[in-house]
C-alpha positions as a Markdown table, in Angstrom:
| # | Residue | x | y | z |
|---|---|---|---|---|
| 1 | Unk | -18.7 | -1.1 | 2.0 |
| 2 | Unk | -15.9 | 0.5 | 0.2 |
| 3 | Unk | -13.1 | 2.5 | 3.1 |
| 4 | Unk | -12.4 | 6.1 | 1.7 |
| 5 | Unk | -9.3 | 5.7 | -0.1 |
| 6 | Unk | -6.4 | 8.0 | 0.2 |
| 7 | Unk | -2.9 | 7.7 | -1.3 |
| 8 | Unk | -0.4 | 9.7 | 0.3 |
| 9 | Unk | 3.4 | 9.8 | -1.1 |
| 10 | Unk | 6.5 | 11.7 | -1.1 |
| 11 | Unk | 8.1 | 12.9 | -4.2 |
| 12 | Unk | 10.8 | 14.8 | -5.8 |
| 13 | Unk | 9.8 | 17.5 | -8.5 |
| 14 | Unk | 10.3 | 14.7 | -11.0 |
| 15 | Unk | 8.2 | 12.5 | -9.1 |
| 16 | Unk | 10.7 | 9.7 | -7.8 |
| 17 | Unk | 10.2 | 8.3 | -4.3 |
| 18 | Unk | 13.7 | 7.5 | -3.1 |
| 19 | Unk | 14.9 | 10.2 | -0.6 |
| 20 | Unk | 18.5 | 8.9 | -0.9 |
| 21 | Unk | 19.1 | 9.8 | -4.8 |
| 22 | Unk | 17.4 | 13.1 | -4.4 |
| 23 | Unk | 19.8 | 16.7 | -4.7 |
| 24 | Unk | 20.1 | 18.6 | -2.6 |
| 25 | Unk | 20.0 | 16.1 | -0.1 |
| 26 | Unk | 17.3 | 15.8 | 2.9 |
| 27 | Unk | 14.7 | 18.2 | 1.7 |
| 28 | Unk | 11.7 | 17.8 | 3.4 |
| 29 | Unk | 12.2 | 14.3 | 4.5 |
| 30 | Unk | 10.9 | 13.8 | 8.2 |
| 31 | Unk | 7.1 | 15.0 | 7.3 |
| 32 | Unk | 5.8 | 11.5 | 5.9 |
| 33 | Unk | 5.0 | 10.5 | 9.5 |
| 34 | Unk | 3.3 | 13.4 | 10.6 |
| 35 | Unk | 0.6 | 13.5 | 7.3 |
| 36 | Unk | 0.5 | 9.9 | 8.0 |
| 37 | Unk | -0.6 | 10.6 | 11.7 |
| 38 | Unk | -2.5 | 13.3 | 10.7 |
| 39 | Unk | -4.6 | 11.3 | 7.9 |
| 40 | Unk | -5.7 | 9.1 | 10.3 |
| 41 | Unk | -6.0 | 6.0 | 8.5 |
| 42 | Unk | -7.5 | 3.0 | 10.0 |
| 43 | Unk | -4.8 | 0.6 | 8.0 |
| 44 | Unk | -2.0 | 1.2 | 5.7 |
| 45 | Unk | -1.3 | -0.6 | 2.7 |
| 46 | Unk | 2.0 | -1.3 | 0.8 |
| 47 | Unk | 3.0 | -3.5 | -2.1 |
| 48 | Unk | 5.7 | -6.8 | -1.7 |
| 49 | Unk | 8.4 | -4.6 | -2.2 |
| 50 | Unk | 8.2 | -1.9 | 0.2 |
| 51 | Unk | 7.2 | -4.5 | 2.9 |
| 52 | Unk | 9.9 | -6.6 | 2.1 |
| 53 | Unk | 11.9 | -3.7 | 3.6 |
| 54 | Unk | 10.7 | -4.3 | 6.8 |
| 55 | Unk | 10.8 | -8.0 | 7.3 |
| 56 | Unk | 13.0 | -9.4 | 9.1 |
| 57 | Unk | 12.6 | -13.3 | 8.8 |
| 58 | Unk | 13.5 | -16.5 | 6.1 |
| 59 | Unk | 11.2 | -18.2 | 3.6 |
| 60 | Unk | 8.9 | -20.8 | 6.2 |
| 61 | Unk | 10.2 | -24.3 | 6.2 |
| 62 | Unk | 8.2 | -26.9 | 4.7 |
| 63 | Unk | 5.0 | -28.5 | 6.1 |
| 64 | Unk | 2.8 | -32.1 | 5.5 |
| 65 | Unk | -0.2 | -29.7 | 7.2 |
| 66 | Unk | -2.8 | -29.0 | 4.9 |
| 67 | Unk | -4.0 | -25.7 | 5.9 |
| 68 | Unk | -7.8 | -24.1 | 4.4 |
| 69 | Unk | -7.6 | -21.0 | 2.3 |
| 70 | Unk | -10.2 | -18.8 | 4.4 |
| 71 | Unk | -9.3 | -15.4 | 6.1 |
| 72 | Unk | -7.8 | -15.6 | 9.5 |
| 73 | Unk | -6.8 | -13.1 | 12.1 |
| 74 | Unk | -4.2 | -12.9 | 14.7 |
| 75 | Unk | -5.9 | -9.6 | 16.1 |
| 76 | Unk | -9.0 | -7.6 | 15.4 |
| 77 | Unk | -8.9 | -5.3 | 18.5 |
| 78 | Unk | -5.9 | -3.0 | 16.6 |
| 79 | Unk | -6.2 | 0.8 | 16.6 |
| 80 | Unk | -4.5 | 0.4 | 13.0 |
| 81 | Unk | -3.5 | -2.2 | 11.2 |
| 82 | Unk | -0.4 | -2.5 | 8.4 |
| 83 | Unk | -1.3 | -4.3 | 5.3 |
| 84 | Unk | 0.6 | -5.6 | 3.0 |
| 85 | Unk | 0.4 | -7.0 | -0.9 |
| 86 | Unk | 2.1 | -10.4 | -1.6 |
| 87 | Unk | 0.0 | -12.5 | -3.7 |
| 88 | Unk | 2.4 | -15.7 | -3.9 |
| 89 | Unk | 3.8 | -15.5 | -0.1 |
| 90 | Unk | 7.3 | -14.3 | -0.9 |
| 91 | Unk | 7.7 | -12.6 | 2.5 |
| 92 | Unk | 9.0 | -14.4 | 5.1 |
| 93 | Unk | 8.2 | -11.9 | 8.2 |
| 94 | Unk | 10.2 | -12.4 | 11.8 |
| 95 | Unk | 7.6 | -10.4 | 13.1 |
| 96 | Unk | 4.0 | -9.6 | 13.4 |
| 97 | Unk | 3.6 | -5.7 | 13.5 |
| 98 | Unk | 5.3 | -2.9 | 11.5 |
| 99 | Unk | 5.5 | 0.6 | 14.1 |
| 100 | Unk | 3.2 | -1.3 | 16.7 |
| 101 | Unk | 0.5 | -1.8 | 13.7 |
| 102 | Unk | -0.2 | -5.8 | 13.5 |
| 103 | Unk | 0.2 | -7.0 | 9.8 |
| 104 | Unk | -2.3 | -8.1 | 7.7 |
| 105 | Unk | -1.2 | -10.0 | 4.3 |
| 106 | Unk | -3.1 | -10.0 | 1.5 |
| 107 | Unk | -2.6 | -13.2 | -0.1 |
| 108 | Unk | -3.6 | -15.7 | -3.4 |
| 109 | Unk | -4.9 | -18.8 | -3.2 |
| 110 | Unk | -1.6 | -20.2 | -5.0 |
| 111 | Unk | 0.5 | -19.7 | -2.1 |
| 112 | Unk | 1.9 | -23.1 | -0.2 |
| 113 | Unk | 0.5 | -24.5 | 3.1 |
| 114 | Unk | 4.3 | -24.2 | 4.3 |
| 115 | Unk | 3.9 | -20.2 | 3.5 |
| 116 | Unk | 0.2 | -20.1 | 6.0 |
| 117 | Unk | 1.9 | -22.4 | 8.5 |
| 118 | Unk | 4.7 | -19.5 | 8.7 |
| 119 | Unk | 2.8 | -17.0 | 9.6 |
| 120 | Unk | 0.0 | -18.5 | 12.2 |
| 121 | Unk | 3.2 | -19.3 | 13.7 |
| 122 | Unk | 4.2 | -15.5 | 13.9 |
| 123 | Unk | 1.1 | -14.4 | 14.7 |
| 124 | Unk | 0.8 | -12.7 | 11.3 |
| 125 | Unk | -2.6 | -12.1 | 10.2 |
| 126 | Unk | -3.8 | -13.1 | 6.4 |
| 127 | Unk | -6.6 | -12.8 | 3.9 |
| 128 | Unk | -7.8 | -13.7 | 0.2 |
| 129 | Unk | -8.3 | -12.1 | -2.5 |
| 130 | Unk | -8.3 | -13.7 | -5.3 |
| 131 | Unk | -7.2 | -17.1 | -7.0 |
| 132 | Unk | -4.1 | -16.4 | -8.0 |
| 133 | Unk | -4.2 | -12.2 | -8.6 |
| 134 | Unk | -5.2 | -10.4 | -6.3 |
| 135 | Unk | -8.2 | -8.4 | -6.4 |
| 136 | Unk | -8.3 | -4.9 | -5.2 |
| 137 | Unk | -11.7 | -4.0 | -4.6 |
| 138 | Unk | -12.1 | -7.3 | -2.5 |
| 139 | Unk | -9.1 | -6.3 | -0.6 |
| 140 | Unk | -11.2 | -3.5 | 0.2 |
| 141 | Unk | -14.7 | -5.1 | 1.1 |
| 142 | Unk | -12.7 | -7.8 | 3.2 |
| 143 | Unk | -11.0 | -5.3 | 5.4 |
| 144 | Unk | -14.4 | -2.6 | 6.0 |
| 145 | Unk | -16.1 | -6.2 | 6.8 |
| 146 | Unk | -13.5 | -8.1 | 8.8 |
| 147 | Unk | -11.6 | -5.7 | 10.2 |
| 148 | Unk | -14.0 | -2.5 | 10.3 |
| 149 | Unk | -11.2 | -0.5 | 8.3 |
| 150 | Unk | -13.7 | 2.9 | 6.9 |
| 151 | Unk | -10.0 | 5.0 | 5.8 |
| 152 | Unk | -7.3 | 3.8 | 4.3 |
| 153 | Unk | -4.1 | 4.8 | 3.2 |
| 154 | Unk | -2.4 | 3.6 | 0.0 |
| 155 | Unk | 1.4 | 4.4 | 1.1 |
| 156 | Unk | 3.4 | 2.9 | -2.0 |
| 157 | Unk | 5.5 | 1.7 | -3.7 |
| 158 | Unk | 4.5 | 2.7 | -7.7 |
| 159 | Unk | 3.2 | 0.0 | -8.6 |
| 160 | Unk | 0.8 | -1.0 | -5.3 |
| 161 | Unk | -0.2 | 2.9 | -5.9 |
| 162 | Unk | -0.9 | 2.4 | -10.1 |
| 163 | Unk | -2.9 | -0.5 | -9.2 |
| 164 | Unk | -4.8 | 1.0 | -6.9 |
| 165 | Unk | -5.7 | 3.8 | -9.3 |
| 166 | Unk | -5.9 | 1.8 | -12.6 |
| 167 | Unk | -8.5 | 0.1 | -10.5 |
| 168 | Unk | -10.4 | 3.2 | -9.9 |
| 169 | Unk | -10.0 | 2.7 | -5.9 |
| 170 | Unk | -8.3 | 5.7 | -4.9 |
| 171 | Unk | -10.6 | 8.8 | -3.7 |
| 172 | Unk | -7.8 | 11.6 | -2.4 |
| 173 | Unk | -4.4 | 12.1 | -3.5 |
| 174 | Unk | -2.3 | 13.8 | -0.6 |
| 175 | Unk | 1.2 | 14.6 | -2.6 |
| 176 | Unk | 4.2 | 15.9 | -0.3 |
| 177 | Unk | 6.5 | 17.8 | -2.5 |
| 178 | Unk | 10.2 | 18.4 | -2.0 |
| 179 | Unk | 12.5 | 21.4 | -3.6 |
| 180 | Unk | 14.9 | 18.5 | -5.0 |
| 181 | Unk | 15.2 | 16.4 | -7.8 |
| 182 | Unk | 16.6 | 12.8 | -8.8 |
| 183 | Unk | 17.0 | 13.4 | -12.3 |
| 184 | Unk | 18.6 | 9.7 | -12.8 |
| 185 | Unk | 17.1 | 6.6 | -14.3 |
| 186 | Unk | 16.1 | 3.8 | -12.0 |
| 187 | Unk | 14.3 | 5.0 | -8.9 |
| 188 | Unk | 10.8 | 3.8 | -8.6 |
| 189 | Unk | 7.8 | 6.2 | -9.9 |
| 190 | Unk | 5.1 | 7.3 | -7.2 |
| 191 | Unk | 3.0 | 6.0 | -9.6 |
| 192 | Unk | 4.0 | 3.3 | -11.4 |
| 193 | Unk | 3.0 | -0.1 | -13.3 |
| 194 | Unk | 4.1 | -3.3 | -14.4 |
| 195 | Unk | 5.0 | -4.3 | -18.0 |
| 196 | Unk | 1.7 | -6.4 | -18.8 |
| 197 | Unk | -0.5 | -3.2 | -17.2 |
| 198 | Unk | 1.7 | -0.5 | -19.0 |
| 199 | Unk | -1.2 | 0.1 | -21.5 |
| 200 | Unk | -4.2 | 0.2 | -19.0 |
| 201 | Unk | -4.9 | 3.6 | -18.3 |
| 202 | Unk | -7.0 | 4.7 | -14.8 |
| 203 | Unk | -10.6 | 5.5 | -15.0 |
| 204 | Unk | -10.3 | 9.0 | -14.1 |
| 205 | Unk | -12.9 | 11.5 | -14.9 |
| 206 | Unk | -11.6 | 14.6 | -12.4 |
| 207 | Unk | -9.0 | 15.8 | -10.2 |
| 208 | Unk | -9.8 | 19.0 | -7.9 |
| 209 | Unk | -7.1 | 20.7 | -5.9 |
| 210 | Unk | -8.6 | 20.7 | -2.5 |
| 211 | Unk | -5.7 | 22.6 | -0.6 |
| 212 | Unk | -2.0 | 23.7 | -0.7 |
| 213 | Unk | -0.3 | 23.2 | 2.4 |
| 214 | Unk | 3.2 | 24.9 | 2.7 |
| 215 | Unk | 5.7 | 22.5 | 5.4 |
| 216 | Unk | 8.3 | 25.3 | 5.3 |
| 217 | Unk | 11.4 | 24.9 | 3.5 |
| 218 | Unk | 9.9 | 25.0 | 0.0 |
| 219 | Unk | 8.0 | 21.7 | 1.1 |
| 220 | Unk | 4.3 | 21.6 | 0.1 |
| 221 | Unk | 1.8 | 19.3 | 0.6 |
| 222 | Unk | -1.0 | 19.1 | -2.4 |
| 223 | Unk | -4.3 | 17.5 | -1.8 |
| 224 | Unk | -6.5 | 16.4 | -4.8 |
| 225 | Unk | -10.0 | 15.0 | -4.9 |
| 226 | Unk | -10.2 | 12.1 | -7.5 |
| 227 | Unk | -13.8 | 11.7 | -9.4 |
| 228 | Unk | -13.6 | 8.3 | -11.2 |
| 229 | Unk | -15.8 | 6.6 | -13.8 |
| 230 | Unk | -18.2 | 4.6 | -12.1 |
| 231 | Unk | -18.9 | 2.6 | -14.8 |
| 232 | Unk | -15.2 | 1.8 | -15.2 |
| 233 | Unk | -14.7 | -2.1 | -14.3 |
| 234 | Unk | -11.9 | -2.8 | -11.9 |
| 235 | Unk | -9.7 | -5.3 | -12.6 |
């Protein structure tokens, strides 16, 4: 069964996610946590990029071990778990939670035995989706089945989030909006895509403005139900 899908970012007025190149500066920027904990999603997802901000380790050495490409867990008991995108096994971790929220990578059947070895070893939890690109919607199914994950929260960057809603995934769209702007080439889109998907366009039928929330301080949070095409093919 598909988990309710939410994406939840935090923008400028011109839509850039990078709190640091925004003017005036700190606008708004401590309520991500709080409509995080609020949403109360049973997993987070984030794409390689973003969770490469968080690791801490070194590409895993080496290994003769020839290891199967099934799903395996470190934990299933977790109140939340973090998941993160990395089809080819870039992300060498130096841990095995993110906030207290064991990680769970989403991985291709391409990646090396060396790269599975590394992370049994750190108690970093992995599944497949896909032979060497990874599919979304089984990303989804494997979580609700393996993991009993029924909300999730698709927290960035661009291009993890314009998958996600090129793939017609994506139910709710919870936007925190600052009173600041970038205004400079370079920062990353809250939306976003890469070159070979730039022409793929999301199979969106609706979007309803559920609620306006103001956070003080010109801060709003906008929530939006998203109708899709359900006879759109993910891909």
């Amino acid at each position: 069964m598909k988990p309710y899908v939410i994406c939840l970012m935090h923008s400028s007025l011109d839509g850039r996610t990078h709190p640091s190149r925004w003017r005036p500066k700190g606008a708004g920027t401590d309520w991500f946590e709080k409509i995080h904990d609020e949403l109360g999603g049973d997993a987070w997802v984030i794409g390689r990029v973003t969770g490469a901000e968080f690791a801490k380790g070194k590409p895993y050495p080496e290994t003769t071990t020839k290891i199967p490409r099934e799903n395996w867990f470190a934990r299933r008991d977790a109140k939340t778990y973090g998941v993160v995108l990395d089809a080819r096994g870039k992300i060498g971790w130096g841990r095995s939670d993110i906030g207290g929220d064991p990680i769970v990578v989403v991985l291709t059947e391409s990646v090396p035995d060396s790269h599975l070895a590394g992370l049994r070893g750190e108690g970093v939890s992995y599944i497949f989706a896909g032979k060497s690109e990874i599919d979304l919607a089984l990303v989804l199914d494997v979580l609700n089945r393996e993991l009993g994950v029924k909300r999730l929260l698709v927290e960035g960057g661009g291009v993890a989030n314009g998958a996600f809603l090129r793939a017609g995934l994506i139910d709710e769209f919870n936007l925190i909006l600052s009173p600041a702007v970038d205004g400079a080439q370079g920062a990353p889109f809250v939306f976003d895509s890469t070159e070979a998907d730039s022409d793929q366009r999301a199979p969106i039928t609706a979007m309803t403005l559920e609620s306006t929330r103001d956070l003080g301080g010109g801060v709003l949070l906008l929530r939006y139900l998203i109708k899709n095409d359900p006879h759109a093919v993910a891909k």
